[in-house]
C-alpha positions, 0 to 999 in steps of 0.5 A: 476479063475484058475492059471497055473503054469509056468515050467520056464524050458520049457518057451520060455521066460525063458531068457527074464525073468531071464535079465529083473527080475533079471539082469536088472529089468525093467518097462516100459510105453507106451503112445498112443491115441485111435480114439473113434470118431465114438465110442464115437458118438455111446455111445452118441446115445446109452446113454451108458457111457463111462468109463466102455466101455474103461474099458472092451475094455481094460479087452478084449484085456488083455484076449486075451494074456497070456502076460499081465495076466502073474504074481506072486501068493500069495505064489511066484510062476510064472504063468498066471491066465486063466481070469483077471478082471479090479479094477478101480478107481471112483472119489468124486468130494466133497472131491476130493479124489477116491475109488477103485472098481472091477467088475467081467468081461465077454466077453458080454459087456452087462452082464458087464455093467449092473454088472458095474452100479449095484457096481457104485449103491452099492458102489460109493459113499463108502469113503474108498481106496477099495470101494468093499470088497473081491477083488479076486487075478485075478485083474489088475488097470485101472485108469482115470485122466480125466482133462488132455490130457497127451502125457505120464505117468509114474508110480513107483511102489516100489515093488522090481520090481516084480509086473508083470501085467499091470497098464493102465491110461486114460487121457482127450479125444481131438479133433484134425484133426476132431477125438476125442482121448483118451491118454491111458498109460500102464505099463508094465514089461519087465520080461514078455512083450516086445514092441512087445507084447504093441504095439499088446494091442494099435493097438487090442484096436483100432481096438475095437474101431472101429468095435463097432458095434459088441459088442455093438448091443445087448445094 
């Protein structure tokens, strides 16, 4: 859990930064569908649940970029943490009201699930906002609102702007033209991320989707 510190002068992204934080401070959304049509076959087969798989492909690929790992410490400095693990939200379906929960990630999809099974065991049924205790700073939300299939989300964060990393909600998966897709929306900051950097996520988190078969085999 390590956080390394940014040298704004020796930053590239120093002036992207310093328009989008504090000329122009800027969010924005992106909403995009993910093929899960043979993935979600796989997990079917497999007796694999689904939720957790989404939220480690998506832990995955915001590993791989320093981009979305990039933030504010809790004593203001600018930095990327080395690893981030997902909090997510659990629903109870009694009271209609969620919980939130964080389990520590891995690459091994394996070694996460079984970590994601034992806090769902622990503390899934626990009715307060965060579930699990001791959250660790090196954490980023991951939601689902899985009764509609939304085109677009977009969330206010009324922070003064400075909370940097990315904010991702899943919607109801689909059928159309013979695939099953999954709404995916991530918030993203401009200070730190651009298009660009969004539209490398969507199309790393297909291609997850689509290649299964090689983090999936030991399960």
């Amino acid at each position: 859990m390590n956080f390394n510190h940014i040298v704004m002068d020796n930053w590239s992204r120093k002036p992207y930064f310093e328009h989008y934080l504090n000329n122009v401070r800027c969010t924005y959304s992106m909403t995009s569908n993910i093929d899960i049509t043979r993935l979600l076959s796989e997990l079917k087969t497999k007796g694999i649940k689904l939720y957790p798989v989404l939220i480690h492909m998506i832990t995955t690929v915001v590993n791989r970029h320093s981009e979305f790992r990039t933030c504010f410490d809790s004593e203001g400095r600018l930095g990327y943490w080395d690893s981030l693990s997902p909090s997510f939200t659990i629903f109870h379906d009694d009271d209609k009201t969620f919980s939130s929960i964080w389990t520590l990630y891995g690459e091994d999809f394996g070694d996460f699930y079984s970590r994601y099974l034992d806090d769902m065991k622990m503390y899934g049924s626990v009715k307060q906002f965060a579930a699990k205790a001791n959250e660790p700073p090196n954490t980023f939300p991951i939601s689902s609102i899985p009764w509609v299939s939304f085109t677009g989300f977009n969330l206010n964060v009324y922070n003064e702007g400075t909370y940097l990393l990315p904010i991702f909600t899943m919607g109801k998966y689909f059928q159309h033209d013979k695939k099953i897709l999954l709404p995916l929306s991530g918030q993203f900051h401009h200070a730190v991320c651009d298009g660009y950097h969004a539209s490398v996520l969507y199309n790393e988190l297909q291609l997850r989707a689509d290649t299964y078969k090689e983090w999936l085999h030991n399960n």
